[in-house]
N, C-alpha and C positions, 0 to 999 in steps of 0.2 A: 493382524495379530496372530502368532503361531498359539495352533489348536492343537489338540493330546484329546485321545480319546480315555486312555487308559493312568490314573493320577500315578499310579507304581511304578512308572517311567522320566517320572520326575522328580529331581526334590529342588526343593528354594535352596538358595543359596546367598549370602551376603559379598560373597569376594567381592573385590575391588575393579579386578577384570572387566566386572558390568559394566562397569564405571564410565570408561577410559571410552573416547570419543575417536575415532581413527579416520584418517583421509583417503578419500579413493584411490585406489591405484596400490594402496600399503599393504604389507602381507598381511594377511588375518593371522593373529598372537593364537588365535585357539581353532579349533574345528565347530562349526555351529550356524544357529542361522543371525543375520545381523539384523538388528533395522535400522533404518534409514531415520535417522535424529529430527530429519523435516518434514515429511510426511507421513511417515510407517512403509513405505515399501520393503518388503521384507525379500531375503536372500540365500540363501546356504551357501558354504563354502568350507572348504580344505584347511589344515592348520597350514600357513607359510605362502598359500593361492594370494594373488592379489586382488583386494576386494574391489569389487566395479568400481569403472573410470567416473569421472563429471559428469560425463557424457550417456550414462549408465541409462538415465529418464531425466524427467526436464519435471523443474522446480519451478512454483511463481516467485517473485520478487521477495514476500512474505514469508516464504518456506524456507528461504537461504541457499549457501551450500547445500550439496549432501556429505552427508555425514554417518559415519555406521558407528553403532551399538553393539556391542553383541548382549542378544538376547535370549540366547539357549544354546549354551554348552554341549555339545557332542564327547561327551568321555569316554576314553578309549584307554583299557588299562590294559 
């Protein structure tokens, strides 16, 4: 789980962005860290980087694909 020491660095947010489930290899839509939909393995990455292969860590049977999240936004205005 991505940790923050300082809450003033964050805010919640409801976008839809969170949402959206993305396949390895695909570019990351935003700059942030992602996690992994089957187990939590968590990641940072670039806006437009492509987000780790299949082959990134290994899943059991139960875990499925992987799958990224994005789970904290990197905004860069």
């Amino acid at each position: 789980m991505a940790l923050y020491k300082y809450s003033s660095f964050v805010t919640q947010s409801n976008d839809t962005g969170f949402d959206a489930i993305h396949s390895p290899g695909t570019p990351a839509p935003f700059a942030g860290i992602y996690k992994c939909a089957g187990c939590g393995h968590e990641i940072g990455t670039a806006e437009a980087h492509p987000l780790p292969p299949q082959n990134h860590h290994q899943h059991t049977v139960a875990q499925g694909n992987i799958r990224w999240r994005l789970a904290v936004y990197a905004q860069h205005n």
